[in-house]
N, C-alpha and C positions, 0 to 999 in steps of 0.2 A: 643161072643166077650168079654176080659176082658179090662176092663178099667185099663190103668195105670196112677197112679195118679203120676204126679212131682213134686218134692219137689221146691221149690224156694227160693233160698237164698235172703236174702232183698240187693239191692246196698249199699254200705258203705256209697258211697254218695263221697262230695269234699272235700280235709281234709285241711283245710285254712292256716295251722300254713306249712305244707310240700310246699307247692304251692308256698307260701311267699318265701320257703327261695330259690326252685328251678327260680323263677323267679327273685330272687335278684342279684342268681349268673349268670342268662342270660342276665340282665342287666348291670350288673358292668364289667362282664368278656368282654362284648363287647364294653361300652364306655371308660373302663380304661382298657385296655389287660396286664399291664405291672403287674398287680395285683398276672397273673398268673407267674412273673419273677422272679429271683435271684436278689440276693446285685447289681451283676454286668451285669444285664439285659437280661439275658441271658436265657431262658424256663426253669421251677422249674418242673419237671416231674411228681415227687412225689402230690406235692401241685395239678399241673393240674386234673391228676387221681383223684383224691380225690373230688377235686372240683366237674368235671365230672360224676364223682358216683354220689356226694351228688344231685346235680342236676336232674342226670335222675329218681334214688327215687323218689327226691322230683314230677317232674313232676308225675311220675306213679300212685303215689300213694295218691297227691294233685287231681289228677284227678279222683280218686276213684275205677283206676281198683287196683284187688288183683291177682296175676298170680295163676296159679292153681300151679305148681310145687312148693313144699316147700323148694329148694334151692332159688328161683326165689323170693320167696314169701318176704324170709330172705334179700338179696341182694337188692331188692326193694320199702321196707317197712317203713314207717317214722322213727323207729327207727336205719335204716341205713342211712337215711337221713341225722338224726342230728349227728347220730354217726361219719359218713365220714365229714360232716362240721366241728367238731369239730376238728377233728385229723387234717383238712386243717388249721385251723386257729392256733394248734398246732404248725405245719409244718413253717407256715409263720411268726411266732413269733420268732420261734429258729433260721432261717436263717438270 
């Protein structure tokens, strides 16, 4: 019988600064919703997506899973996290 030895990746762990910010926008988007709106109140679609993204990152990868897929990995990663925040608060400045 041969032993197969497995390799084990160490967990990344919880990444405090992604977590922050996915929970900031699950708290704000739900006590002020108009946040996610236009000049004339109206749903900002753009800004919403964005929001949306930076949040599910942030939860993802705040909670320290890494997807195996390297599309997934990119899409979910803190630096999409802050990258999508950014371009939201982008988005809500210029409108």
């Amino acid at each position: 019988m041969i032993a197969v030895e497995r390799t084990r990746r160490a967990a990344p762990g919880i990444q405090l600064p992604s977590l922050v910010v996915a929970l900031v926008i699950m708290l704000g988007g739900t006590a002020y919703p108009l946040v996610m709106a236009n000049s004339s109140g109206k749903a900002d679609h753009a800004l919403a997506t964005l929001l949306f993204w930076s949040m599910s990152a942030g939860f993802v990868r705040g909670m320290g899973f890494v997807p195996h897929s390297i599309p997934l990995r990119w899409l979910l990663s803190g630096w999409a996290c802050l990258l999508s925040f950014g371009l939201a608060v982008v988005v809500k400045l210029t409108h």
